[in-house]
C-alpha positions in Angstrom: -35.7 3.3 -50.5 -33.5 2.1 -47.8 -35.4 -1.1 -47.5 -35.2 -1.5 -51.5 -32.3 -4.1 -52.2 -29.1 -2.8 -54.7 -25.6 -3.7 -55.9 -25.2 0.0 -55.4 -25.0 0.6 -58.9 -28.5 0.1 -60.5 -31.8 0.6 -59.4 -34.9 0.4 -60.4 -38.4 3.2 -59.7 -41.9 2.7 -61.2 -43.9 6.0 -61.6 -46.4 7.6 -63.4 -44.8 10.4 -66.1 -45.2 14.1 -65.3 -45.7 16.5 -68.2 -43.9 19.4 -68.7 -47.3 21.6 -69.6 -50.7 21.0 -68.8 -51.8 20.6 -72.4 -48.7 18.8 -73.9 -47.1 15.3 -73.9 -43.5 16.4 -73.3 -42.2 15.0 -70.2 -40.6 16.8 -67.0 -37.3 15.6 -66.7 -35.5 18.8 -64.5 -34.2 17.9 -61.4 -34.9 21.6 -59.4 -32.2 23.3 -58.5 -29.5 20.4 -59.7 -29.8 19.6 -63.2 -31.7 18.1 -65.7 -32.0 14.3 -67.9 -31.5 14.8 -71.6 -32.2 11.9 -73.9 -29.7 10.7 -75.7 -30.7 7.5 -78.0 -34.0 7.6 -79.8 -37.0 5.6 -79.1 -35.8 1.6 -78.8 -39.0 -1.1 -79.7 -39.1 -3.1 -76.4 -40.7 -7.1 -78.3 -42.9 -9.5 -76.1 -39.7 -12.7 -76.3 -43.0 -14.8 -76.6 -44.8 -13.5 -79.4 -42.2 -10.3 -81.3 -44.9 -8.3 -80.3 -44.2 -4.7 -79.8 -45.3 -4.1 -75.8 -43.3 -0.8 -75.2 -41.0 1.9 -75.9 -37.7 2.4 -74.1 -35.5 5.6 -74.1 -31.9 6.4 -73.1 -30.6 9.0 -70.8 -28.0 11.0 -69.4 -28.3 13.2 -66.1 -26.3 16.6 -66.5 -25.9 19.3 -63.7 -26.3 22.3 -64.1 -29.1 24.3 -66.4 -29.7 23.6 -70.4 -27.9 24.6 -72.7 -24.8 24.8 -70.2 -25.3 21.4 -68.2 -21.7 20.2 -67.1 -22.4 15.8 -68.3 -22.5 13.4 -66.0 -21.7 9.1 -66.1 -25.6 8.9 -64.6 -27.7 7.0 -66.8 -31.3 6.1 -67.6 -33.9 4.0 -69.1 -37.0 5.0 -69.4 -39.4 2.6 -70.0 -43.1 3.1 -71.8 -45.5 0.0 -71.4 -48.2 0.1 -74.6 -51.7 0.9 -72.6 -53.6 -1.8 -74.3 -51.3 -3.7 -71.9 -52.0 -2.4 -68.8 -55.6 -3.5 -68.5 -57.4 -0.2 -67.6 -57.5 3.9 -68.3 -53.9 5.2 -68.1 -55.1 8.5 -67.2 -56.8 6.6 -64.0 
């Protein structure tokens, strides 16, 4: 990350989603030991500009410390961004 450049105030991570059980679609979003991301907006269409298409999802949220339900808020925010995987050209799961 040091190399990665930033304004200091936004930046940007690409990663593959880890669930929260083996067997279920929920994503992990605990930070261990320091808090946890809670969304806060529902699920936002994210259009191709080109075509209106519908190439993703985005979700909002908010970082809290501290454990659920007793998280203290913080002014940390998040998008989280889901490409549609007819777009990515291969498996997801690879």
């Amino acid at each position: 990350l040091a190399d990665a450049r930033s304004n200091g105030r936004q930046w940007f991570f690409f990663c593959l989603r880890k669930v929260k059980y083996r067997n279920s679609s929920r994503s992990e979003r605990t930070v261990q030991n320091v808090g946890y991301w809670n969304i806060t907006s529902s699920d936002k269409k994210v259009k191709s500009e080109d075509t209106g298409e519908e190439i993703g999802k985005k979700k909002t949220l908010t970082f809290y410390r501290g454990r659920i339900p007793s998280g203290i808020k913080t002014n940390w925010g998040m998008h989280e961004y889901y490409l549609n995987p007819s777009y990515l050209g291969y498996n997801i799961e690879e």
